[in-house]
C-alpha positions as protocol buffer text, in pm:
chain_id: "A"
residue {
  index: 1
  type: UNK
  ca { x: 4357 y: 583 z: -2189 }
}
residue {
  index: 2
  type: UNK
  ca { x: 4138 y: 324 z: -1996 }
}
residue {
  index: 3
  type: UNK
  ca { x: 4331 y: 92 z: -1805 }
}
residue {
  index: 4
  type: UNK
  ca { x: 4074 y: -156 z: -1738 }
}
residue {
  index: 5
  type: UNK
  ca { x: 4104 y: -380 z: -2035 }
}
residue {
  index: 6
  type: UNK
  ca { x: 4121 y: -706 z: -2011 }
}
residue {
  index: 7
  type: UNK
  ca { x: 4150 y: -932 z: -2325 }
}
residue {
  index: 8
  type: UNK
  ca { x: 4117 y: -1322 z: -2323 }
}
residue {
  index: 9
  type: UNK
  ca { x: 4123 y: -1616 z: -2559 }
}
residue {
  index: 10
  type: UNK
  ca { x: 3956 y: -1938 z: -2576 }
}
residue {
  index: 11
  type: UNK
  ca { x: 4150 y: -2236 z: -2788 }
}
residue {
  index: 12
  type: UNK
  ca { x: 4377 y: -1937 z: -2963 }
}
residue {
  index: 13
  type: UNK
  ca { x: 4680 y: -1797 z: -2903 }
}
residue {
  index: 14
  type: UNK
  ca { x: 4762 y: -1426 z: -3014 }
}
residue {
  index: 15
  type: UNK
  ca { x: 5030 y: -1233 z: -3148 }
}
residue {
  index: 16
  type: UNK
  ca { x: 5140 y: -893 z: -2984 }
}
residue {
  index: 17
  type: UNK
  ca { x: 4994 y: -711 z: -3259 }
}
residue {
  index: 18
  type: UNK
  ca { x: 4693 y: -885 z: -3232 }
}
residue {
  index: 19
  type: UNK
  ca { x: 4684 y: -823 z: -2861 }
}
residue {
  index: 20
  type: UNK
  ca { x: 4748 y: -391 z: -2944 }
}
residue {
  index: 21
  type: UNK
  ca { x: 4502 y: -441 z: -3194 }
}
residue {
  index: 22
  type: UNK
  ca { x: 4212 y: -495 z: -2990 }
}
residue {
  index: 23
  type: UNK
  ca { x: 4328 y: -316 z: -2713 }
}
residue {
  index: 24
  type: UNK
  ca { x: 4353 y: 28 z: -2984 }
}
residue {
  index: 25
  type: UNK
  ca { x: 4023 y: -50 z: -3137 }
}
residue {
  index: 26
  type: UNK
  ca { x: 3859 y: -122 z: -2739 }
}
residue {
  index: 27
  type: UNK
  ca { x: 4017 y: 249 z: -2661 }
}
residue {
  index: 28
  type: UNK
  ca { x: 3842 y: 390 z: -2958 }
}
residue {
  index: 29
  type: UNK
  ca { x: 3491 y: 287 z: -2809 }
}
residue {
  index: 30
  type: UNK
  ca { x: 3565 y: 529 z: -2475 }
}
residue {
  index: 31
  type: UNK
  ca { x: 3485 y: 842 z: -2711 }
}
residue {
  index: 32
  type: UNK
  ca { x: 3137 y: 768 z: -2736 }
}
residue {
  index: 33
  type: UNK
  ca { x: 3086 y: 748 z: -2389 }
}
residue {
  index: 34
  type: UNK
  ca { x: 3271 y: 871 z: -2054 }
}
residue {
  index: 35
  type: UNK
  ca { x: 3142 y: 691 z: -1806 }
}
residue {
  index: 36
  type: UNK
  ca { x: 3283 y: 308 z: -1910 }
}
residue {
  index: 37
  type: UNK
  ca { x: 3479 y: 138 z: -1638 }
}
residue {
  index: 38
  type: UNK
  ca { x: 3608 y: -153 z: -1786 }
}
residue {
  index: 39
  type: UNK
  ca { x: 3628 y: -326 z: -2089 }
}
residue {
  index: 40
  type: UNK
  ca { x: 3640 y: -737 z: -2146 }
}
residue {
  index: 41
  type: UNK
  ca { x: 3732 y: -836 z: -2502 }
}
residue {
  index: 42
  type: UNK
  ca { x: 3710 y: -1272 z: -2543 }
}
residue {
  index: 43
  type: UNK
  ca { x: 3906 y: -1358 z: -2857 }
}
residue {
  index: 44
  type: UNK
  ca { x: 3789 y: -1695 z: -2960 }
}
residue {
  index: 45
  type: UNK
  ca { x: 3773 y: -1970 z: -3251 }
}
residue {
  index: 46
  type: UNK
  ca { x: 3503 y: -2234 z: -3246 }
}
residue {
  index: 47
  type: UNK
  ca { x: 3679 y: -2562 z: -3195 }
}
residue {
  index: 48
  type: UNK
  ca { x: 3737 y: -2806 z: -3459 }
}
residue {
  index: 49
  type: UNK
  ca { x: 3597 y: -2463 z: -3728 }
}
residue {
  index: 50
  type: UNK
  ca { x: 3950 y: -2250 z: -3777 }
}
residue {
  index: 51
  type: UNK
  ca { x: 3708 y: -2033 z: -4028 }
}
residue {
  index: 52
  type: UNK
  ca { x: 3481 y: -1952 z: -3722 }
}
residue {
  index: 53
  type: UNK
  ca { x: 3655 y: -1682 z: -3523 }
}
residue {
  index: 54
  type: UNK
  ca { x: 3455 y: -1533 z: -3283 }
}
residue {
  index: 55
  type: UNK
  ca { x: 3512 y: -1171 z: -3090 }
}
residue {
  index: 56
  type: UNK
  ca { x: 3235 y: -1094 z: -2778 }
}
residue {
  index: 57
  type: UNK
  ca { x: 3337 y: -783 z: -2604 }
}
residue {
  index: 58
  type: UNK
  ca { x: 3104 y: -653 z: -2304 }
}
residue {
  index: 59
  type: UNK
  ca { x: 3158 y: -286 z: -2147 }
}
residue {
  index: 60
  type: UNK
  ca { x: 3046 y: -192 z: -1813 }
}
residue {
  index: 61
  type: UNK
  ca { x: 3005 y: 140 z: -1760 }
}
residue {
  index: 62
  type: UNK
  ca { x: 2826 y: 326 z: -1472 }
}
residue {
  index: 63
  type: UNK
  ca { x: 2400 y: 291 z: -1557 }
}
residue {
  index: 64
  type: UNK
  ca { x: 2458 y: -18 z: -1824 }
}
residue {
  index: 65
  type: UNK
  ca { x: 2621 y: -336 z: -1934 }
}
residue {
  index: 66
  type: UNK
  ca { x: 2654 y: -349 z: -2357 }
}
residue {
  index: 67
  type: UNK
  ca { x: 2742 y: -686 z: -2497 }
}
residue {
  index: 68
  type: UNK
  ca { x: 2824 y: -762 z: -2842 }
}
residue {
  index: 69
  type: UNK
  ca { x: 2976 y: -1044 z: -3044 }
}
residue {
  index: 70
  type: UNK
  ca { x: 3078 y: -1073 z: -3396 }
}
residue {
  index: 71
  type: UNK
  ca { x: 3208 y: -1374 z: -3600 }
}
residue {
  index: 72
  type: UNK
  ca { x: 3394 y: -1356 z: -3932 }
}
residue {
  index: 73
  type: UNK
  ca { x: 3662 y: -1567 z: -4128 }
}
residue {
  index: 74
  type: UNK
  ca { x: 3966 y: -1318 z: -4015 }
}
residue {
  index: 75
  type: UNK
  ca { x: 4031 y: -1227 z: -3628 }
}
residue {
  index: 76
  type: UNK
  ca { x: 4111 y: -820 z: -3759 }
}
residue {
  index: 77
  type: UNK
  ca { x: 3712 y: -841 z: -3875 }
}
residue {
  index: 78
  type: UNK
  ca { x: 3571 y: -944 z: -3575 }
}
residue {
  index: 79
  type: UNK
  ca { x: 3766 y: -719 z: -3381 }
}
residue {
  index: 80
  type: UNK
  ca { x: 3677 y: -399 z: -3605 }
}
residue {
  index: 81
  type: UNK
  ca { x: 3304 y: -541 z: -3621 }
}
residue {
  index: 82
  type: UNK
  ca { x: 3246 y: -571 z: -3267 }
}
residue {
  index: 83
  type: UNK
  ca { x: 3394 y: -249 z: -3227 }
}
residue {
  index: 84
  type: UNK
  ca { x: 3104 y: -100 z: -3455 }
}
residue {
  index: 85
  type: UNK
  ca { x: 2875 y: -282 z: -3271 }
}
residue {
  index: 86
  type: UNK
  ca { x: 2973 y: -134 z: -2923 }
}
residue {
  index: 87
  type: UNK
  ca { x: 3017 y: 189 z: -3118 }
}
residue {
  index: 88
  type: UNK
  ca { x: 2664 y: 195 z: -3230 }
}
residue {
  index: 89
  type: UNK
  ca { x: 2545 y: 54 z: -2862 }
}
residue {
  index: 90
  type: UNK
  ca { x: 2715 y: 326 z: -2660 }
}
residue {
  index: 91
  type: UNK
  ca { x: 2610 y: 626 z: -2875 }
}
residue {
  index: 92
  type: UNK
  ca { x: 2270 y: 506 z: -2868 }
}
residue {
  index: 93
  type: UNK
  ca { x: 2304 y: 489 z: -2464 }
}
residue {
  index: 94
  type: UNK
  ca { x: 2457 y: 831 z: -2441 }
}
residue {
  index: 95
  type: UNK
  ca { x: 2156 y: 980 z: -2683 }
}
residue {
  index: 96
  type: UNK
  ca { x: 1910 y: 826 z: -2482 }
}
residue {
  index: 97
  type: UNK
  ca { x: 2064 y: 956 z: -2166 }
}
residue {
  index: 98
  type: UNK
  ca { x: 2125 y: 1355 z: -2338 }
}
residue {
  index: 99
  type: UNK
  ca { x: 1712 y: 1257 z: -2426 }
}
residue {
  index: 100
  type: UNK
  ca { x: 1603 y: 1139 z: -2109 }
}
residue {
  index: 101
  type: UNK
  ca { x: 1766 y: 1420 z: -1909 }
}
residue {
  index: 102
  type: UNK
  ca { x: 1640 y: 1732 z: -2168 }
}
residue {
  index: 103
  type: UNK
  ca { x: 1304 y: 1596 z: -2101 }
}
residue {
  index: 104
  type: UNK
  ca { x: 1293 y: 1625 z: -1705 }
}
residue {
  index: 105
  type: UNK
  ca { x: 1444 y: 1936 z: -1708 }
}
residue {
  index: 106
  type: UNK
  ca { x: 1190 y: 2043 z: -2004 }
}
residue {
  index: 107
  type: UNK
  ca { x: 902 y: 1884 z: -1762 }
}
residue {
  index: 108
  type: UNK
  ca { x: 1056 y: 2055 z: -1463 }
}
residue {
  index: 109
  type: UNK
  ca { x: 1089 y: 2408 z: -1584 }
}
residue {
  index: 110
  type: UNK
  ca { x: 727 y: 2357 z: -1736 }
}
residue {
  index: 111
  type: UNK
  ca { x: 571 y: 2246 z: -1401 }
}
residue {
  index: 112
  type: UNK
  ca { x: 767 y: 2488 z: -1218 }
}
residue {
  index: 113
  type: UNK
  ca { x: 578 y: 2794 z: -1495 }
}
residue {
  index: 114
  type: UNK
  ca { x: 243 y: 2603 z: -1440 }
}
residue {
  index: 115
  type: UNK
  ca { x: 261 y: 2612 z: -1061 }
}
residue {
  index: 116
  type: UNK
  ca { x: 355 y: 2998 z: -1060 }
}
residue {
  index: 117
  type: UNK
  ca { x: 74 y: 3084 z: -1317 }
}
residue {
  index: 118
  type: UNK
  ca { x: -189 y: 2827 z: -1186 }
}
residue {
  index: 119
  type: UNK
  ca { x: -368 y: 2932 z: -879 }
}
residue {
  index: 120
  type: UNK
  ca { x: -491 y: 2640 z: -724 }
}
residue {
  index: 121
  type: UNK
  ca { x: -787 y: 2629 z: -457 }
}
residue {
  index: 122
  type: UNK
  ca { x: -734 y: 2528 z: -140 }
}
residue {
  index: 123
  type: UNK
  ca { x: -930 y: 2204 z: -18 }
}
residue {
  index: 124
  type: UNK
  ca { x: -1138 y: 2148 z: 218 }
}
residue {
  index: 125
  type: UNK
  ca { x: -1010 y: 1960 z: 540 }
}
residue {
  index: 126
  type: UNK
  ca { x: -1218 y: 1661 z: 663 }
}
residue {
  index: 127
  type: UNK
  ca { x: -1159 y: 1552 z: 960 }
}
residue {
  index: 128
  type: UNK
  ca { x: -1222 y: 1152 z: 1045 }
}
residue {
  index: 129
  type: UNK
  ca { x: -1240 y: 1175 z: 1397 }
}
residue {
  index: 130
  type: UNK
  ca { x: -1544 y: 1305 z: 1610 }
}
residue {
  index: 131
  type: UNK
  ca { x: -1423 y: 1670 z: 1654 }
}
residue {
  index: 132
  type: UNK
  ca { x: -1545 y: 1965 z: 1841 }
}
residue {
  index: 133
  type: UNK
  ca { x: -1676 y: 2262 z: 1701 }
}
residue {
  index: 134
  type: UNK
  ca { x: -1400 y: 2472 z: 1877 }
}
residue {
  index: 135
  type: UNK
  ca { x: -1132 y: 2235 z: 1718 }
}
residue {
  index: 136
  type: UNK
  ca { x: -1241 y: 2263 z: 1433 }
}
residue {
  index: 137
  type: UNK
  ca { x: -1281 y: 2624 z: 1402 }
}
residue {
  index: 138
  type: UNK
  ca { x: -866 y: 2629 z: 1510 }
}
residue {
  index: 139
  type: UNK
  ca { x: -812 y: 2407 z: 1208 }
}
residue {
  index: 140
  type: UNK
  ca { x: -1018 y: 2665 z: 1025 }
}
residue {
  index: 141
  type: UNK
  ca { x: -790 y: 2942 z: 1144 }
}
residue {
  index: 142
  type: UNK
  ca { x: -462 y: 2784 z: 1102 }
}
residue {
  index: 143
  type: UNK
  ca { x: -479 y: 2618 z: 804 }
}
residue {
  index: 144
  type: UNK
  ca { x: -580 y: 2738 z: 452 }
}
residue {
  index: 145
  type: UNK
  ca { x: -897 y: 2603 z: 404 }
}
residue {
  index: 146
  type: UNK
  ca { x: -1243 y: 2761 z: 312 }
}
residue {
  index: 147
  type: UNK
  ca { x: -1401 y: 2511 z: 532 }
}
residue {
  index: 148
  type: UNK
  ca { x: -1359 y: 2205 z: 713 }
}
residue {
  index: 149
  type: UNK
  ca { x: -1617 y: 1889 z: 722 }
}
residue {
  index: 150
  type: UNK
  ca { x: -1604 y: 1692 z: 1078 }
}
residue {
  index: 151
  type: UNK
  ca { x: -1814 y: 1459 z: 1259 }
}
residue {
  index: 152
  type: UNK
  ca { x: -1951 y: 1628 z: 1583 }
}
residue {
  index: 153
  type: UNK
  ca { x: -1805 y: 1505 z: 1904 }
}
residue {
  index: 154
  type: UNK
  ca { x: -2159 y: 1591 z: 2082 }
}
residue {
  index: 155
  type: UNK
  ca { x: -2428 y: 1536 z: 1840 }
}
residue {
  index: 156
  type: UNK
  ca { x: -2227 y: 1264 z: 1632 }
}
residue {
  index: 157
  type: UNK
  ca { x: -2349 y: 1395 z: 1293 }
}
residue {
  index: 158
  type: UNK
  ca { x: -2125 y: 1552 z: 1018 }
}
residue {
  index: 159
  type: UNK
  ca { x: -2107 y: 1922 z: 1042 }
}
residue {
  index: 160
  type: UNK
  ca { x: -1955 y: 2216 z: 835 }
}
residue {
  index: 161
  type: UNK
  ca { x: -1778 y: 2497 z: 961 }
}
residue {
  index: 162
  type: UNK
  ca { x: -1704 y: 2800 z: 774 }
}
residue {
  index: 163
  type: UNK
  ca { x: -1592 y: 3188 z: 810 }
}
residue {
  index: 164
  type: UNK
  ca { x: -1841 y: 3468 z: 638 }
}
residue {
  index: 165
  type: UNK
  ca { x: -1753 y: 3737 z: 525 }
}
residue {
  index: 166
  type: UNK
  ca { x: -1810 y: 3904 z: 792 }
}
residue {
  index: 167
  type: UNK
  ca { x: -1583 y: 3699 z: 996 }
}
residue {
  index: 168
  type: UNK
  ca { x: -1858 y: 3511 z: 1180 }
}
residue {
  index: 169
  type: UNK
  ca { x: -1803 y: 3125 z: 1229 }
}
residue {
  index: 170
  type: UNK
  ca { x: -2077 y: 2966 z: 1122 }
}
residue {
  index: 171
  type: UNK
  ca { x: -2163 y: 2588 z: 1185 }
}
residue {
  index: 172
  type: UNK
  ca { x: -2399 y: 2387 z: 937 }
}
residue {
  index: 173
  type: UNK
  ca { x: -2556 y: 2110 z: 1075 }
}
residue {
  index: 174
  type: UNK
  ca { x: -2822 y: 1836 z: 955 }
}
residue {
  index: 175
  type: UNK
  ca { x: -3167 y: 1872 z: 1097 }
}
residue {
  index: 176
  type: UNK
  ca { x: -3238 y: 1460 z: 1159 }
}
């Protein structure tokens, strides 16, 4: 039973029944989702129109805010319509929700089977600042890169440094 109901009235005045009425039919709606925190029902009838009778009920519950309204001849039908209303509006939340979360744990368990399947290559490292060739052979040897690109602190122009297969370190350079 949620305690957080709160009914109101605008230029009417309601009966007890009335009053347990609503309240019953705003407790039904809590089935369809567990998460609501409170419940405003706003009993009304359109002044100077006693045929006009007007139920807006708005639920906050943790994530949303659903408002609905509903206006009818008879204060019962507007109560059971808006209920529908909210009905419809918080099992449509709670789908999208059940949707939403099957999907990222669908696209996590996925990514997670690409990753372990997928080797990737490792990149290159380029370095932005002018670098020395010994620097750059430590980056070589503690990172996991096939080779790194850096601009030489001496001759100022872009070099390469890789490891051969034989182990050597071996520095391209540009002839200009």
């Amino acid at each position: 039973m949620l305690d957080a109901i709160s009914i109101q009235t605008r230029h009417v005045s309601i009966t007890d029944a009335l009053k347990e009425y609503a309240r019953e039919k705003a407790e039904k709606v809590t089935k369809y989702y567990d998460n609501i925190q409170r419940i405003v029902l706003e009993l009304s009838i359109l002044e100077g129109n006693k045929h006009s009778q007007i139920v807006k009920a708005t639920i906050m519950a943790s994530q949303t805010v659903i408002r609905a309204s509903f206006e009818s001849a008879d204060m019962y039908a507007s109560i059971d319509g808006v209920e529908e209303k909210i009905a419809k509006q918080l099992k449509k939340h709670h789908d999208k929700l059940r949707t939403n979360a099957h999907k990222e744990l669908n696209h996590r368990s996925s990514s997670t089977q690409s990753n372990s399947n997928n080797y990737s290559k490792p990149q290159p490292l380029c370095l932005d600042k002018p670098t020395f060739v010994d620097d750059a052979i430590t980056h070589l040897e503690t990172g996991p890169y096939p080779f790194v690109v850096f601009r030489d602190a001496q001759s100022r122009k872009m070099s390469i440094v890789y490891e051969s297969c034989d182990g050597v370190y071996t520095v391209i350079e540009p002839e200009n």
